[in-house]
N, C-alpha and C positions, 0 to 999 in steps of 0.2 A: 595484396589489398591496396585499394588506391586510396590515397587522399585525396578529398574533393572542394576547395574552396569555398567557402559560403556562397552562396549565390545572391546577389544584389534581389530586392524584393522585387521590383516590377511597379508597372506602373499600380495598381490596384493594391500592392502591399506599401507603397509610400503615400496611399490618399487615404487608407486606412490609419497608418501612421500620422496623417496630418491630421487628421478627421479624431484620431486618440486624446491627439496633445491638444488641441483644439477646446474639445471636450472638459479637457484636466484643465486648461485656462479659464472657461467659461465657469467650472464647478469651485476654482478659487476665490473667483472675482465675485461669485455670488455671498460664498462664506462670508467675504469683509465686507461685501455690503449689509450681511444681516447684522454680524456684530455692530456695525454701526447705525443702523437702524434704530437695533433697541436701544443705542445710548439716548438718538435723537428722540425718540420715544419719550423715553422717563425725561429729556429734558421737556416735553412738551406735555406730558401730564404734569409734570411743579408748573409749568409755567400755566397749564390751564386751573388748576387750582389756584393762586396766586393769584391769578386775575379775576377769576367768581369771586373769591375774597375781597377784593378792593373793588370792585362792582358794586358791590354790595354795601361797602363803607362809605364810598362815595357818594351812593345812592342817601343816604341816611344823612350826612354831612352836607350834598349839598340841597335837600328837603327846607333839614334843618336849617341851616345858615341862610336860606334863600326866604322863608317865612320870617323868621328875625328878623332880616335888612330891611324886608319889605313894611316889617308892621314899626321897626322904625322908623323908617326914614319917608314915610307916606306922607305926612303933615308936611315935611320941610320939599319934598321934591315931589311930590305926586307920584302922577305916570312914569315918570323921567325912571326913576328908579329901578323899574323893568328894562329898560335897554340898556343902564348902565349892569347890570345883573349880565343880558345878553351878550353883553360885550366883553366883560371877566370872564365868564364861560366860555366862550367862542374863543378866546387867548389859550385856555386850558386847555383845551379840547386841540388845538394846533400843537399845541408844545407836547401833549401827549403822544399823539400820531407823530411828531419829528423823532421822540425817543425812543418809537416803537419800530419807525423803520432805522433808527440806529444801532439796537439789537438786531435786528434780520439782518443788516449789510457786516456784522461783524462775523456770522454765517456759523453764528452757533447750529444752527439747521440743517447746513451743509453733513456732506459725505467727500471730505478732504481726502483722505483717503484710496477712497475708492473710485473717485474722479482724476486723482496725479495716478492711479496704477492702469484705468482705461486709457488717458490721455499717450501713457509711455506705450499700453499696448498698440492702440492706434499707430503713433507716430514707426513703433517698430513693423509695422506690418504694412505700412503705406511707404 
């Protein structure tokens, strides 16, 4: 009875085998992108609640407080006291959007994760 060496696969049994692993890479990279999805998810349902909430406060706050300055302060400043209103506002509204893009660049959004394990795939495959 002979022994017979394994035989080397061939060219069509190693692109099957690239074509396997390949596969099992792609179907990893998907898993940790989902788990991190849904974290990014529930972060971004608090934060859309969160913010209909204070939409909503503010709405009401600055009604409020914007009728009061005005029915005071109309004898002593007239008109004037609508661009000084415009001008508070317009400060608010800047400082707002500077804080908002400083939560997005701190990349609670991001997929940390799942961006260093492509970047390592790439870099190993290139």
């Amino acid at each position: 009875m002979e022994h017979s060496e394994p035989q080397a696969p061939g060219l069509i049994g190693s692109l099957a085998g690239v074509a396997k692993n390949s596969l099992r890479l792609l179907l990893a990279r998907i898993e940790l992108a989902a788990c991190e999805l849904s974290e990014v998810r529930n972060h971004l349902v608090q934060l859309s609640v969160l913010f209909a909430l204070a939409i909503l406060a503010a709405w009401f706050a600055i009604a409020f407080g914007t009728a009061t300055l005005i029915y005071l302060a109309w004898e002593a400043l007239g008109w004037k006291i609508l661009l000084i209103l415009t001008g508070v506002f317009l400060v608010v509204a800047v400082g707002l959007i500077m804080h908002m893009m400083k939560v997005i660049k701190q990349g609670k959004l991001a997929l940390p994760a799942t961006m260093a394990e492509l970047k390592a795939d790439r870099d190993m495959l290139l």
